[in-house]
N, C-alpha and C positions, 0 to 999 in steps of 0.2 A: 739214214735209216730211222724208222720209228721208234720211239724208247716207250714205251707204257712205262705207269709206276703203277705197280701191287698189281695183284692178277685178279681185281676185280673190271681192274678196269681190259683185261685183253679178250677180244674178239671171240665168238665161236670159233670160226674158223684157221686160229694160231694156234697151236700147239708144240710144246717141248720137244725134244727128241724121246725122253721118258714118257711122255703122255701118249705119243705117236706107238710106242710099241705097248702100250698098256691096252691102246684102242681092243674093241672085243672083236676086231676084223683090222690085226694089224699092219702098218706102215709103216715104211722106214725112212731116213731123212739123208739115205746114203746119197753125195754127189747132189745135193740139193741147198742152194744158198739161203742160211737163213731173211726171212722177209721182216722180223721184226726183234727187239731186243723187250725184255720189262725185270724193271727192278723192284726185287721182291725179296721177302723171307725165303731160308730153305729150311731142310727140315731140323736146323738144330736150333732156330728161330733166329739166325744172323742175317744180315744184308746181302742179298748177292746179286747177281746180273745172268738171265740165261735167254739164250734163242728160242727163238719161234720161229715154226715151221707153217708155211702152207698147207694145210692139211690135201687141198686138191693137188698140189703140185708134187706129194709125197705117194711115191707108187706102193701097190700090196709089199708084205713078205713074203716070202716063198713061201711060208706054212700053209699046206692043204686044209681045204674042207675038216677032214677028217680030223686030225690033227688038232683043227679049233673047236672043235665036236660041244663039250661040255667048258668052254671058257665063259658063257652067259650063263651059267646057272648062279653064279656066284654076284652078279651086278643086277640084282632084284630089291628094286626100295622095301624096306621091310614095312612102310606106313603107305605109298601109295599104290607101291607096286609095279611103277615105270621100272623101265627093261633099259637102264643105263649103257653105254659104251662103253665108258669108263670105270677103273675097280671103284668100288664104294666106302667111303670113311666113316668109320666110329664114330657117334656124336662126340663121346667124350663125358669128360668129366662125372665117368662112373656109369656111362651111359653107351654099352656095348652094343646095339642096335646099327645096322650097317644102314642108312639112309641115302637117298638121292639129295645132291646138294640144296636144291626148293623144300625136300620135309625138316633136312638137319638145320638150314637157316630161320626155320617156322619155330622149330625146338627149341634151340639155342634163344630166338628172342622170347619166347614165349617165358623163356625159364628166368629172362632177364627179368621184364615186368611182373613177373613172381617176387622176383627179390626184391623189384622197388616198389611195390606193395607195401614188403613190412617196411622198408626204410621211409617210406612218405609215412604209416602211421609213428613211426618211430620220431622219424624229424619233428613233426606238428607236435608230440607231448613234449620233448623238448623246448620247442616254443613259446607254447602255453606256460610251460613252467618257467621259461626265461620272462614274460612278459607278468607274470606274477611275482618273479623273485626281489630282490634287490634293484633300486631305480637306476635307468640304464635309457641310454642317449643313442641316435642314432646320427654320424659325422659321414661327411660327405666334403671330399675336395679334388677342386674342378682347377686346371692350369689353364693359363689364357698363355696361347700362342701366338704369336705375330706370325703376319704372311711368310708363304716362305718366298726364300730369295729367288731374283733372276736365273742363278745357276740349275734353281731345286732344292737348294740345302735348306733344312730346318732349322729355323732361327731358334732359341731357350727361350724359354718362358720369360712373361715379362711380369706375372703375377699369380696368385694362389687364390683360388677364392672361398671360404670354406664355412661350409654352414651345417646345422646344430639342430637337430626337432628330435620332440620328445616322443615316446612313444604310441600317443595321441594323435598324430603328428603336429602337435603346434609347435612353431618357426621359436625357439630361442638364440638363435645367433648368425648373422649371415652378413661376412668380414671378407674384404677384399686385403691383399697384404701385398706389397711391394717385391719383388725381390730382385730387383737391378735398382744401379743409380738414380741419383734425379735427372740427369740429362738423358736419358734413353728413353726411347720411344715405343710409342704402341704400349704404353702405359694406360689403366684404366683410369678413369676421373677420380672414381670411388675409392682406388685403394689407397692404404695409408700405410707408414712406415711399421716394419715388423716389428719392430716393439711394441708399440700400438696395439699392434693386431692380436700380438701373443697375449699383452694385459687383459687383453678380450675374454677372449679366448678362455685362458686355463681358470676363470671360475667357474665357467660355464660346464666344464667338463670333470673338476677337480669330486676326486669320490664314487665316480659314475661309473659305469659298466659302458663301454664302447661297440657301437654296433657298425660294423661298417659294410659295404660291397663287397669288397676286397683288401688287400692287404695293404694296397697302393695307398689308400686312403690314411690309414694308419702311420704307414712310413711316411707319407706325406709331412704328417702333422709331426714325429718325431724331427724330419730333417728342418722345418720350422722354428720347432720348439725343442731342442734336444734335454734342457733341462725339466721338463713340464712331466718326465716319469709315465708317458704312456705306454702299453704297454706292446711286446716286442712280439716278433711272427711266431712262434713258436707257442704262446699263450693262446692262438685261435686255432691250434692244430685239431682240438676234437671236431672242430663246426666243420672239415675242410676233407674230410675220409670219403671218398667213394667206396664202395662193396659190391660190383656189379660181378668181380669174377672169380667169385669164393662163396660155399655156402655160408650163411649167415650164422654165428652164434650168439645165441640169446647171452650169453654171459658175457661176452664180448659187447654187444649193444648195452647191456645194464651200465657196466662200465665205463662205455663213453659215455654216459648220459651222465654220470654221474660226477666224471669231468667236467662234458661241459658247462654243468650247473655250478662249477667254482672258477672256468674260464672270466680273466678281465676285459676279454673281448672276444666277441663273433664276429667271423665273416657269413656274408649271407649269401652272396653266388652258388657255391658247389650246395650247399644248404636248398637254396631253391631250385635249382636246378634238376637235384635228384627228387625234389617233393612233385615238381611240375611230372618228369618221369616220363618226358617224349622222345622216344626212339628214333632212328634216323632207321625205315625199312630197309637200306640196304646195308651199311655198315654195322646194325644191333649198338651206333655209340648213340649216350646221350646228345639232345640236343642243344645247343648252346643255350642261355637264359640272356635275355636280354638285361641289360639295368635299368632297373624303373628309372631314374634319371634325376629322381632329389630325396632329401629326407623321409619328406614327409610322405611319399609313396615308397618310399623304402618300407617305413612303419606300416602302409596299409598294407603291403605284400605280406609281412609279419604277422597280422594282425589275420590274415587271410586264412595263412596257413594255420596257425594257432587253432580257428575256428575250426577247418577241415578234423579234428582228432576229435570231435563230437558227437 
């Protein structure tokens, strides 16, 4: 049997046993095997699992003509005015208007790109002011992984490789570092023993405000360097807040800002990501942000965004 997940993904023509009697010319699902399953929220927002019905293989109810007389007056979009099947749902969030599922999915996104409006002007003055404040680096580290095995399994890393530009982006540091034996293989030429690498390393960074993709990058450099004092995930939480499903408070954005201008490090993903502010049209979720892929385009993405608050 078919499983769909989430009910965006199910059919026209599948419907619930409840959706089947809600129809505005309803059916019932008595004696009728369901044709499909889909795993979905119910209404208390938990995981559940319910049938689908054939809607053609599901015959009338006995309710008369007459009977269902005045059942369509109530399933009229109140923006375009299609004449629904189905009862009609509240937008929500303060927004009593009973909509066809096409106006209330228009609304909803609509209300999203409102709100990442003010957070793209918001992120970019944060920016600007990160890239004027205190001198501040942007770290990037890359694993090198050997082939995987005959079986399939993923071999560990057989090195770090981790490079360092400034917000300009010129190249100040770019160290390959060992982290297996000498005798193992799929070793880079380049890299050199982690001692080495760390003495590199932590002047480069020693003092500095740390900019990074993500967080990986950071712990990276801690699991490396444990003594080196960089700083920990919980120090980049202002860079890392989405607010796409709450209205916005000004007091509340003062405040992060005002965080993150004493944060020791940024991540920059969810940061860009929400400044970029491309919707996915059918799901209203952000769309993923790709990683520029080195420092020094990390800074120009920075350097981008910065500009846009002008």
């Amino acid at each position: 049997m078919k499983i769909y997940t989430g009910w965006r993904s199910v059919p026209a023509g599948l419907l619930t046993k409840t959706a089947l009697a809600d129809l505005d010319f309803p059916r019932t699902c008595e004696g009728v095997q369901p044709a499909a399953r889909v795993e979905a929220s119910n209404y208390r927002g938990r995981s559940d699992v319910f049938d689908l019905f054939e809607v053609a293989q599901c015959p009338p109810t006995r309710s008369s003509g007459a009977q269902l007389r005045g059942r369509g007056d109530s399933r009229v979009c109140g923006e375009c005015g299609a004449r629904c099947q189905l009862s009609l749902a509240e937008v929500g969030f303060g927004d009593e208007r009973r909509l066809c599922p096409a106006c209330r999915h228009v609304v909803l996104l609509k209300r999203r790109q409102a709100r990442l409006e003010k957070l793209r002007a918001q992120g970019a003055a944060d920016v600007a002011a990160l890239l004027a404040g205190p001198e501040a680096v942007v770290v990037q580290r890359d694993l090198h992984e050997p082939p995987v095995s005959e079986s399939g399994r993923r071999r560990p890393a057989t090195a770090a490789r981790v490079r360092v530009a400034g917000l300009d982006g010129r190249k100040l540091i770019d160290v390959t570092i060992r982290l297996v034996g000498p005798r193992a293989k799929w070793v880079p030429e380049s890299a050199v023993e982690k001692s080495d690498g760390v003495a590199r390393i932590r002047p480069v960074l020693r003092g500095k405000r740390l900019i990074a993709w993500a967080e990986e990058e950071l712990s990276g450099l801690r699991e490396l360097d444990p003594e080196g004092g960089y700083p920990g995930a919980r120090d980049a939480e202002p860079w890392g807040t989405l607010l796409l499903d709450r209205e916005i408070d000004p007091g509340y954005l003062e405040r992060r800002s005002a965080r993150r201008a004493s944060s020791p490090s940024v991540m920059v993903r969810l940061l860009a990501q929400q400044w970029r502010g491309q919707l996915d049209p059918v799901t209203r979720e952000l769309v993923p942000c790709v990683a520029p892929g080195s420092p020094d385009r990390t800074a120009l993405l920075l350097r981008r965004i910065a500009e846009s608050a002008r």
